[in-house]
N, C-alpha and C positions, 0 to 999 in steps of 0.2 A: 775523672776519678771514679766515678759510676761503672762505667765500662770495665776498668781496672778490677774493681772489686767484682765486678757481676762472674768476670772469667774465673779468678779467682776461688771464688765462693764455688762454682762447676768442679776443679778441680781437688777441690778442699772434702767436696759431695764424693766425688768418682773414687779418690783412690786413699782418703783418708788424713790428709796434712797437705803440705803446701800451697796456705793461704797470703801466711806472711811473706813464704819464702819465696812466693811471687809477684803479692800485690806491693811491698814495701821498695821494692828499686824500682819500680815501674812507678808508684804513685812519687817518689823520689825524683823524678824525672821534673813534676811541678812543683813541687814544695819541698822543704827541705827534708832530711832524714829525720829528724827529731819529730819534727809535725806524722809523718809517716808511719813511723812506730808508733808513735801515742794514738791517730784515728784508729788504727785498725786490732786494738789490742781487743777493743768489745765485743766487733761481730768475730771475733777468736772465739771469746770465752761463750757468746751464745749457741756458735754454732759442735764446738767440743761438747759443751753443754747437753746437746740436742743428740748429740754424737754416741758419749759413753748412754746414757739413760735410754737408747735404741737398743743397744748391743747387752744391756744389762745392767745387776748391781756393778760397781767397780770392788767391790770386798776385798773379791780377789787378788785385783791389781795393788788395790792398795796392802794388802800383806803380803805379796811377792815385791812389791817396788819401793815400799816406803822409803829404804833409803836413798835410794832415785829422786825422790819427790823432795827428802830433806835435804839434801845435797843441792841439790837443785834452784830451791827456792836461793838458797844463801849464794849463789852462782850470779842468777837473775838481780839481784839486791845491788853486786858487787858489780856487774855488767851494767846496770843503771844508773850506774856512777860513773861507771866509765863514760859510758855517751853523754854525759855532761859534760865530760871534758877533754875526748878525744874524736878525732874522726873515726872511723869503724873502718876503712878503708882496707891497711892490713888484716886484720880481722878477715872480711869480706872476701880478701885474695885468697890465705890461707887453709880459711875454711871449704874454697871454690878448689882449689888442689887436692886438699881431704880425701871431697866427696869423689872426684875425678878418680883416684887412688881406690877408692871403692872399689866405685862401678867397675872399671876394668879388671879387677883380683875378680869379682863375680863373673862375668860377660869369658873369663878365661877359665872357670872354673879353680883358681888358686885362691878362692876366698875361704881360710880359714873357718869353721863352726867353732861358735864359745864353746867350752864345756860347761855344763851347768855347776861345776863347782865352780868356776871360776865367777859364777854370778856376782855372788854376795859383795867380793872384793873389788870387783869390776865397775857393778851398780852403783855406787854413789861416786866414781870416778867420771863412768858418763855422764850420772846429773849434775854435776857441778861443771861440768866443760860444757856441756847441753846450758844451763843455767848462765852463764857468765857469755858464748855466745849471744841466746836469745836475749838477753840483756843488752848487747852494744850491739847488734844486727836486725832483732824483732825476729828473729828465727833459729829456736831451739831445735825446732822439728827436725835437723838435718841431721845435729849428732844423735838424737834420740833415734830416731828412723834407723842409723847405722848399725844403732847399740842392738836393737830390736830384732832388725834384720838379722845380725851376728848369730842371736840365742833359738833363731829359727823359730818365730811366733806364727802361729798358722793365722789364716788371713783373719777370719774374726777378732781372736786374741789381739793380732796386731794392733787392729782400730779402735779396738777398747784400750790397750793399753795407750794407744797413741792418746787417744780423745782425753782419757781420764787424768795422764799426765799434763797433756799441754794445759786442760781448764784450770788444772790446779797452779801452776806456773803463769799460769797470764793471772789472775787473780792476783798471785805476789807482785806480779809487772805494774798491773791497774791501781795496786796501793804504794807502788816502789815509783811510780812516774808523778802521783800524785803529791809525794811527798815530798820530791824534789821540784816541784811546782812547774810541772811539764804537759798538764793537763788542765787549759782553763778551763771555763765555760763554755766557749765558744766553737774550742776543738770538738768539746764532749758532744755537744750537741750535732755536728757533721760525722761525728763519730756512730750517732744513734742511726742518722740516715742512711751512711752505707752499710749498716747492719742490715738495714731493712732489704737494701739490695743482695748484699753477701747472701742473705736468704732464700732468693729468688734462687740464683745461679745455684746454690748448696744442695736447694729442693732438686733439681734439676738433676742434678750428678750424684745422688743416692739414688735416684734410678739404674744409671748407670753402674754404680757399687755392685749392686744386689745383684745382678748379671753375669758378672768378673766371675770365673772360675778360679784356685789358686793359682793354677802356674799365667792364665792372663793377668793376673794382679800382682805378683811377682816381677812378670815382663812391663809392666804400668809402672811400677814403681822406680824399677833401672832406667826405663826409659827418662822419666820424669827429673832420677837424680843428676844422669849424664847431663840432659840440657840446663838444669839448673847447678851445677858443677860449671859449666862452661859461662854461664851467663855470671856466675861469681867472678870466679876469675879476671872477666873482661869489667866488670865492674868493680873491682879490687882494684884496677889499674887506669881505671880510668879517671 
């Protein structure tokens, strides 16, 4: 599990997201999916935490995204329920096609740009698909990432907005897991330790960040979404 999170938390440092969305089917390999989601929801929130508060106030974000964030939360709520009662499986496939769908409309240049009017109507469409994902899979980052990518956030923007979104969202998860009584003691407590790790590997890979030019961090992120597109998929079906 260590090892899981320690890579994780690297990646999570380098290119801004993709904690969950890599340490949950890997740490899923030993324990089951619900234990998986629920450890790793805390080194989330410390390390976004750590994250937006780098990059700045979030003001901003939060009055360009609000309804992102409110949409979102009621997503997460409603996704939390669902993995009480269903396997995440389809989920996990279709969402593994999405991202795949992506990538490739970019990597061909056919990738549509939002228009900024279409923000407004747009925005609490993705939090709440982003919200009700991260809810039954532990990884909102994938549609939010999409959403992000779409409206053309230049690389800072990007990780602020990513950071300050996701913190607020696992916060609703952390009190949405708890309520459904998915988080004892004894998880919380394994939960606090591979924070401590996430941290090690996250220190690690803000090194790395700070280096990335835009268009290398651009190319990090396509790369990052096609292998994790693919790893969906095969995990959807498996």
């Amino acid at each position: 599990m260590a090892a899981v999170v320690l890579v994780a938390g690297f990646v999570k440092g380098s290119i801004g997201f993709g904690f969950p969305s890599l340490a949950t089917p890997l740490l899923s390999l030993a324990v089951s999916v619900k234990t998986a989601v629920v450890v790793l929801i805390l080194p989330n929130i410390v390390m976004d935490g750590i994250q937006f508060v780098r990059r700045g106030a979030p003001t901003a974000t939060v009055r360009r995204f609000w309804p992102l964030l409110v949409s979102g939360a009621v997503g997460i709520v409603a996704g939390t329920r669902v993995l009480t009662l269903l396997s995440p499986g389809v989920a996990t496939f279709v969402l593994g096609l999405f991202v795949l769908g992506f990538v490739t409309l970019n990597v061909t240049g056919l990738a549509p740009e939002v228009p900024r009017a279409w923000e407004p109507w747009l925005s609490p469409v993705a939090g709440l698909v982003a919200g009700v994902i991260g809810g039954v899979t532990n990884s909102p980052a994938t549609a939010l990432v999409l959403f992000f990518h779409g409206i053309g956030l230049e690389m800072h923007e990007f990780i602020s907005s990513v950071a300050f979104t996701f913190f607020f969202y696992k916060l609703v998860q952390l009190g949405a897991v708890t309520w459904y009584g998915l988080l004892p003691w004894s998880l919380f407590w394994i939960s606090v330790g591979l924070t401590a790790v996430a941290l090690v590997g996250f220190a690690i890979g803000l090194r790395v960040q700070d280096r990335l030019d835009q268009r290398a961090f651009n190319r990090a992120v396509l790369v990052f979404l096609a292998c994790l597109g693919l790893w969906l998929v095969v995990r959807g079906t498996g």
